[in-house]
N, C-alpha and C positions, 0 to 999 in steps of 0.2 A: 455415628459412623466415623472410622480414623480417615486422618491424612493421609494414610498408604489405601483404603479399602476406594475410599474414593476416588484416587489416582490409578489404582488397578480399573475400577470400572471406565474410566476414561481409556486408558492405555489399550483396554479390549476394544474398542471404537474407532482410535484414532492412532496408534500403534503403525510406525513405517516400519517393524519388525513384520506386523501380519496380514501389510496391504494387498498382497496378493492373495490370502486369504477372504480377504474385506471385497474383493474382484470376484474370486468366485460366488460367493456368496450373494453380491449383487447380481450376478448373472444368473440364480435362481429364484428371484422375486420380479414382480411387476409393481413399479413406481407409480404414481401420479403425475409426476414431473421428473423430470432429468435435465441439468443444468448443467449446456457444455461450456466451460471457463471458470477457473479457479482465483480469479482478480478480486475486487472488491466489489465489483457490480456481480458478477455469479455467486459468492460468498454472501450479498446480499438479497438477493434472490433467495435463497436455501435456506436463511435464516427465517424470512418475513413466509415464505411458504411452509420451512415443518412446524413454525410457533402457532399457523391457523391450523396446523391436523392435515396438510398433506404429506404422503409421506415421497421422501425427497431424497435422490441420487444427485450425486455433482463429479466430476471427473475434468482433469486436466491433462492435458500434450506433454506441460512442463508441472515445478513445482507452483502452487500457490502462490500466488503474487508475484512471480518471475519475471511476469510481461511487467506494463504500463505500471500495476501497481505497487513495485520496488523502485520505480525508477521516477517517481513523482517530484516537485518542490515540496513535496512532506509539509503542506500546509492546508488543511480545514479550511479554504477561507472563500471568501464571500464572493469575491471578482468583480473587487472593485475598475478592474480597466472597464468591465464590458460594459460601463456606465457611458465609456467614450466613445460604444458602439451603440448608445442608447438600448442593450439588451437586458430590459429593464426587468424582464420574467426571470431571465437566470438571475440576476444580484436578487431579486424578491425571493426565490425559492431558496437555491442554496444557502444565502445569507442567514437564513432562518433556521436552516438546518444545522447547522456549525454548533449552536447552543444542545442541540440535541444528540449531536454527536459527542460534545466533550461530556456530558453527562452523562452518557450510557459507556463512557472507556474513557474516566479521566487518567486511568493510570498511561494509556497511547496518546492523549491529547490534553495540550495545555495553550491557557492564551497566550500571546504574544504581542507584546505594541509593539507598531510597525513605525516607523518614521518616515515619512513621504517629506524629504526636499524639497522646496522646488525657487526656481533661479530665474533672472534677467533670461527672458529671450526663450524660456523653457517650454514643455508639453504643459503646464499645469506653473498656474499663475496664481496668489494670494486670494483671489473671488471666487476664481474656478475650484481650486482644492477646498476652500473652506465651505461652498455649497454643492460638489461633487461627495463631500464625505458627510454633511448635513444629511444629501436627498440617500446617499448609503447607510448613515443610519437609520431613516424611517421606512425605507425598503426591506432591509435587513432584520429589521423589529429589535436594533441594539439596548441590551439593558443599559440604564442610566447611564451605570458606575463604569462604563466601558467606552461612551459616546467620545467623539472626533474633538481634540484640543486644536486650537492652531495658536503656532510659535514663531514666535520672532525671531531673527535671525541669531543673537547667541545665545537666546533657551535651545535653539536648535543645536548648537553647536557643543552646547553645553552637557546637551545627550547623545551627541554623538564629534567627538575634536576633530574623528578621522574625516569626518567632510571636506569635500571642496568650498574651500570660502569664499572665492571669487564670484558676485556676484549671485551669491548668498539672499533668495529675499524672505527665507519663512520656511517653517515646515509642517506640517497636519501630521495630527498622533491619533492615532486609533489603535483596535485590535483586531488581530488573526487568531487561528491557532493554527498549533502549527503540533505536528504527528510525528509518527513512525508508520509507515502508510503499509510497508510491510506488515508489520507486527498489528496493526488495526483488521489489514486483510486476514491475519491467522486468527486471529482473536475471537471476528464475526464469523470465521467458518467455524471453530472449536464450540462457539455456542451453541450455531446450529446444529453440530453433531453430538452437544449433550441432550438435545431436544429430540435426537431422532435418526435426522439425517444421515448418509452416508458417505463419506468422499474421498476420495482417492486422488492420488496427481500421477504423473507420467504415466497416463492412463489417454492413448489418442484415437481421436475417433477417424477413423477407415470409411465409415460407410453410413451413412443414415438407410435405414431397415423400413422398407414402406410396405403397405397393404393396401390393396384397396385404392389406393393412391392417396395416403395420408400415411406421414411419419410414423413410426410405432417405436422408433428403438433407435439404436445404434451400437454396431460394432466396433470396438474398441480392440487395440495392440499395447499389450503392457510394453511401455519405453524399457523397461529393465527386465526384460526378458521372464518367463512362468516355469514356473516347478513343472519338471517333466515334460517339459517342451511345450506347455501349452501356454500360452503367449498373448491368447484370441478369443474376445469375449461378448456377448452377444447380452445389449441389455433393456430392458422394456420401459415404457414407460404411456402414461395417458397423452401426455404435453412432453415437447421437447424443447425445451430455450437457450437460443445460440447468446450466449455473453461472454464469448470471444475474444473482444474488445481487436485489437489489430486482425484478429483469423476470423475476423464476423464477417468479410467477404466470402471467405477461402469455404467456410460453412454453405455462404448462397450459393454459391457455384455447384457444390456436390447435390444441392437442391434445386441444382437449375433454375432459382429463383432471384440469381441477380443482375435485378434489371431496375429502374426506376434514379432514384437516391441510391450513392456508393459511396463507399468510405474514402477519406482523404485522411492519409498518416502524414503529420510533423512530429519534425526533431526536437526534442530538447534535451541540452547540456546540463552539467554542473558540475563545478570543478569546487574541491575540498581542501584549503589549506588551513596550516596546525595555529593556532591561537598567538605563536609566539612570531609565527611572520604578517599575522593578518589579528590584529588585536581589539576587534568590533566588540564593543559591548551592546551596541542598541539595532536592531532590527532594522531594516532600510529598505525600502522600495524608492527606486530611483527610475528616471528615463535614459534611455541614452541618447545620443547624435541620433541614429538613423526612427527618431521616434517609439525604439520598444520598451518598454516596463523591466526593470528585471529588481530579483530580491537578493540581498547579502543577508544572509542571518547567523548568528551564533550558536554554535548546543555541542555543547558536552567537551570544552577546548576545542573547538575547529570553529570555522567559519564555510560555509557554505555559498556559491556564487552562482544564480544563472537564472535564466534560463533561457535559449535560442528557440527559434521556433522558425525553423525551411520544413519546405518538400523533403518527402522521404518515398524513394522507391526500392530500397536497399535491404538486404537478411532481416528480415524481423523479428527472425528470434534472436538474435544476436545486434542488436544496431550499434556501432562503434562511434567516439567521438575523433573528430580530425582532427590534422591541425587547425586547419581554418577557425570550426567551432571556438580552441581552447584558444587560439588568437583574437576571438571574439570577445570573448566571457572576459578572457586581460584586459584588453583595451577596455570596456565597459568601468571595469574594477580601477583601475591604474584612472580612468577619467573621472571619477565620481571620489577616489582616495588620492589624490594623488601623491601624500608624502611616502606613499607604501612600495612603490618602484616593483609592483609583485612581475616576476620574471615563471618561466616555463618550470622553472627550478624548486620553485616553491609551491607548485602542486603536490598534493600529497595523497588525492583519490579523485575519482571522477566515478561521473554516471552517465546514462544516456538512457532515454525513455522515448517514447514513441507514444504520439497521442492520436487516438482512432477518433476525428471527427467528421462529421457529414458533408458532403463536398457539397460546395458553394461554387456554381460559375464565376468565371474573375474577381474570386475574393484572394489576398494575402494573406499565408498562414494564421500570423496573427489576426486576421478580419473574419474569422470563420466561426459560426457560432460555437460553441458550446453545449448547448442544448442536445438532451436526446430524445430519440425516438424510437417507436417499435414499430416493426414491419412482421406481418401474419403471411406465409406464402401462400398459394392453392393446397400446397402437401399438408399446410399447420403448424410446418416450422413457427417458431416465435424467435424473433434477434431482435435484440436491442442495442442500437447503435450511438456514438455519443456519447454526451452527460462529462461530469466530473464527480470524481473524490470525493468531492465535499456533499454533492446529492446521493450518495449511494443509496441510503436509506429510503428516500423517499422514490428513487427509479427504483427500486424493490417493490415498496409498496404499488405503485401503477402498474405495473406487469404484471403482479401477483392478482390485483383484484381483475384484472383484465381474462388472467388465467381462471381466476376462482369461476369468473362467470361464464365462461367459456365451458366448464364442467359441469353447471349447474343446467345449462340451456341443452347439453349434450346428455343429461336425464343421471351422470355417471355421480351426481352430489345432489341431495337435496338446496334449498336457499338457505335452508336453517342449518344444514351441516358445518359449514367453514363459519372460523370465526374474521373476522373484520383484522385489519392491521392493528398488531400489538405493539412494535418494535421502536414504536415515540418514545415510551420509557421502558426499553427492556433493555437493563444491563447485558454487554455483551462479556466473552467469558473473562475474569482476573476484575469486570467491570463494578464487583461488589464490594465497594470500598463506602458505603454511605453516601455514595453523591460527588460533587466536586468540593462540597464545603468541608468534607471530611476526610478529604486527602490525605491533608499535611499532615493530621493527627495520628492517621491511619500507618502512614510512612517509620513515620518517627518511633510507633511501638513494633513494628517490624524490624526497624536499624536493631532497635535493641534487642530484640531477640536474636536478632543474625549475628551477633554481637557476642551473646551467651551460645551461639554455639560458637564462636571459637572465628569468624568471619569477623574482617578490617570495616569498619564504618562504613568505607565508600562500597565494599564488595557488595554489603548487606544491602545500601542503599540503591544502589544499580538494581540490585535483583528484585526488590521491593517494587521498584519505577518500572520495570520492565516488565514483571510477571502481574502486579497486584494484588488480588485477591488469589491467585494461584502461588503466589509465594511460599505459601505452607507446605506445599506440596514439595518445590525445590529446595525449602528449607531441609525436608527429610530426605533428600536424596545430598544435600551435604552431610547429614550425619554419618547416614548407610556409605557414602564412601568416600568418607575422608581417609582411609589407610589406603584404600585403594589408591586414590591421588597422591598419595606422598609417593606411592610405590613406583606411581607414574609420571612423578615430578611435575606436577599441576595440579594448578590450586584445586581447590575442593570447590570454591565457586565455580570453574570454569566446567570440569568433568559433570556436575552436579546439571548444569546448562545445557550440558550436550545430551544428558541421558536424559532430560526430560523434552528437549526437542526430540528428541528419538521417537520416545515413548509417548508423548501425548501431544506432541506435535507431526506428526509425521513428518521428520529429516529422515532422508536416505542416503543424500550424498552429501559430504562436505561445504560444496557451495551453498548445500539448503542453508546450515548453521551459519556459516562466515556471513553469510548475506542475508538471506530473508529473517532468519529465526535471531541474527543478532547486532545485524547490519554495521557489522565490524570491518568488513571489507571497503566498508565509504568513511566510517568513521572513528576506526583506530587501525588501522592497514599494519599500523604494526604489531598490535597484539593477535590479527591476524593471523600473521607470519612467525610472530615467537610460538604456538600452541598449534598448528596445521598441524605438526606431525604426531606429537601426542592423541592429537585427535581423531586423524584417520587413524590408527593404528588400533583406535579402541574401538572405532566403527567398524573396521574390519575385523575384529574378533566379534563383535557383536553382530553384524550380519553374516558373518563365515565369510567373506571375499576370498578368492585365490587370489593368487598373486596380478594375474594380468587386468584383474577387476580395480585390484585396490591403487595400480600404478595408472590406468585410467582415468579415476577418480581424483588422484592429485595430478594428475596433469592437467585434467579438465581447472582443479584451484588454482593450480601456478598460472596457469593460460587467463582466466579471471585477476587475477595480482600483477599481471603484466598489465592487460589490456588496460587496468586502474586508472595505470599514472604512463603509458604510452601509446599517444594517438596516431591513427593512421593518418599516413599521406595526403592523403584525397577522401 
């Protein structure tokens, strides 16, 4: 089978050119499951459920990974603070998992040693970090070659100058990893819909469809409106699972089923400056003054800064950063660097994310667990509330068995029909690169084919790192149209990106690409802005937009490129 045959059979599935055909046509079958939320925890759901043989709907309000899981610290990592909460189950599970996520998408996920400071008078003192990150490696089940160093004050310095030295007494080295939490969410949803699945995004649900007085369905409003007015779609299913993550309330309510445990949303920040004012080479988990954790880390020329964590009762599809916030995040930065003098000036992107966790009477944001949980209504709804990034896989897996057996006791599956969780080592999709030990190898003869076609080292390398094993596939859409790109003054990598987000990612609108599909909006804001217009121009020919669609659609981008790098008031 060719690179093109096999990219047509994808682009038939996963195609933002035929998702309103992929609508109707969901709306003439009956599911097993229907999975509302397109994050990493619905995406993982849909996986871990169509690989046992259920057959599996997924449907989003917005794009895929739009909420919580674009707006992450983009790090796989183990949570080490909540060791300070004694939350010894989450650092054992997640921890554990980390290993089995870089394996199954090492091309999304690479390690990272972190560097934990710590000072005269600090959170974390010479005895406490060096058995703090002990009791986290034998929790975590860390391989050898990865286990927690501790350094003296100028090995620590030595791996990172830009420290504060005053008062300087050590620092503990371990690893994280650390993602593209976006492209990990596309990735695990792409897999599951070459297993089967079905999914759509700007796809919102209206109304949960009950019988009997138990869930059967839901009505959905395509966000972008249906061919010939039809807009409204009606779809079935055995099992219905809210993973929602922020709208996993907004779900109970239509099911008049939220009562009990509620969701508590905090804020987190992070602000993005360019390499040349912020010159980090080593990864840093630091504390601040008012006792919170936050991480600086390096990738790709930028530095990355944050993370705050308040109350949030504000737009949640949209949560912006303030001043306050970006006042925060400085001072933190300016305290722990201080030759850097980083001013409002030298922000160069931001983000802002929203994290759906379980509300804790008189706890402080940061004091609230992590941990998730599922909640079954009287209707049958299923929500799963909680969790983190880094357990996606394994909150997959316990819903799904929880669901498998719930079908089985309901007569509608034999015991022997569903198979058991496969998804410990199921490469997710681009994930077929040999493993992580066969990465670099894998990369390197990629460079050079992207090379012989006519594509610069870094273009080749970027697109190798970003797509992985689906590389081939965007390799052949740089041949197929490198004239067209000159025609249209853009490189052949760039065009070659956007048609295959198109095609086998489902992008429909600009911000899908700049953001979720390439996460160039947080991380090169200017290559951003040099290629928008090229870009929309070609999505609008490619979707047919009229004019008032396509003027829309880049306002909606400009309004995202403002919001970047200017914060609200209050």
């Amino acid at each position: 089978m060719t690179v093109m045959t096999e990219m047509r059979e994808v682009t038939d599935s996963f195609s933002g050119v035929k998702r309103q055909e992929m609508l109707q046509t969901m709306s003439e079958k009956t599911f097993d499951l229907i999975v509302i939320g397109g994050g990493i925890t619905g995406a993982g759901i849909a996986l871990d459920a169509q690989s046992r043989g259920l057959r599996t709907a997924l449907i989003d309000m917005q794009d895929f990974a739009a909420g919580t899981s674009s707006r992450s610290t983009k790090l796989v990592h183990g949570g080490l603070r909540y060791l300070k909460q004694l939350d010894v189950k989450v650092v054992a599970e997640v921890g554990k998992e980390r290993a089995i996520v870089y394996e199954n998408g090492p091309h999304v996920t690479t390690p990272e040693w972190m560097l934990l400071p710590f000072y005269k008078g600090g959170t974390f003192g010479k005895l406490s970090t060096s058995l703090g990150l002990r009791v986290y490696d034998f929790l975590a089940g860390v391989k050898r070659a990865e286990r927690r160093k501790m350094f003296r004050p100028q090995e620590t310095l030595g791996h990172e100058p830009l420290l504060k030295k005053k008062d300087l007494r050590g620092g503990g080295y371990y690893v994280e990893y650390r993602t593209d939490d976006a492209r990990l969410t596309i990735e695990v949803m792409k897999k599951a819909v070459e297993l089967g699945a079905q999914a759509v995004n700007y796809a919102k649900v209206e109304e949960l469809l009950v019988k009997n007085g138990k869930v059967v369905g839901v009505r959905v409003t395509d966000q972008l409106g249906g061919d010939g007015g039809n807009s409204s779609y009606s779809l079935y299913a055995s099992k219905i699972v809210n993973a929602a993550g922020p709208w996993v309330d907004t779900l109970r309510e239509m099911d008049h089923s939220k009562k009990g445990k509620t969701l508590h949303l905090t804020k987190g920040v992070h602000l993005v400056f360019d390499q040349s004012k912020f010159p980090l080479r080593q990864a840093i988990y630091f504390d601040t003054p008012d006792g919170r954790m936050v991480f600086a880390i390096p990738r790709d020329g930028k530095t990355y800064v944050g993370t705050t964590d308040t109350n949030y009762k504000g737009d949640i599809v949209n949560p912006r950063i303030t001043v306050a916030d970006r006042a925060y995040v400085l001072r933190a930065a300016n305290e722990m660097f201080p030759t850097l003098g980083l001013t409002e000036a030298d922000v160069e992107s931001s983000w802002t994310g929203l994290r759906p966790l379980i509300h804790q009477e008189g706890k402080d944001p940061s004091e609230i667990s992590r941990r998730d949980e599922i909640f079954v209504s009287d209707s049958g709804l299923i929500s799963m509330a909680g969790g983190k990034l880094t357990g996606y896989r394994k909150m997959a897996e316990t819903v799904v068995d929880k669901i498998a057996a719930m079908l089985v006791a309901e007569g509608l599956f034999s015991a022997t029909a569903l198979s058991p969780s496969r998804t410990r080592t199921l490469p997710i999709s681009g994930g077929e690169v040999g493993g992580s030990a066969k990465l670099e190898s894998f990369l390197q003869s990629k460079i050079s084919q992207g090379q012989r076609l006519g594509l610069t080292s870094a273009e080749a390398a970027l697109l190798a790192r970003r797509y992985g094993s689906n590389v081939d596939a965007v390799f052949a859409l740089v041949a197929q149209y490198w004239n067209e790109a000159e025609c249209r003054k853009m490189p052949a990598a760039v065009l070659a990106s956007l048609v295959y987000a198109i095609e086998c990612e489902m992008a429909v609108k600009p911000a899908d690409f700049f953001i979720r599909r390439t996460g160039a909006l947080f991380f090169d804001i200017a290559w951003a802005r040099q290629w928008k217009a090229p870009a929309i121009a070609f999505m609008a020919e490619r979707f047919g937009w009229d004019e008032a669609q396509q003027a829309a659609y880049t306002a909606e981008l400009e309004r995202l490129l403002h919001e970047a790098v200017n914060p609200l008031e209050a």
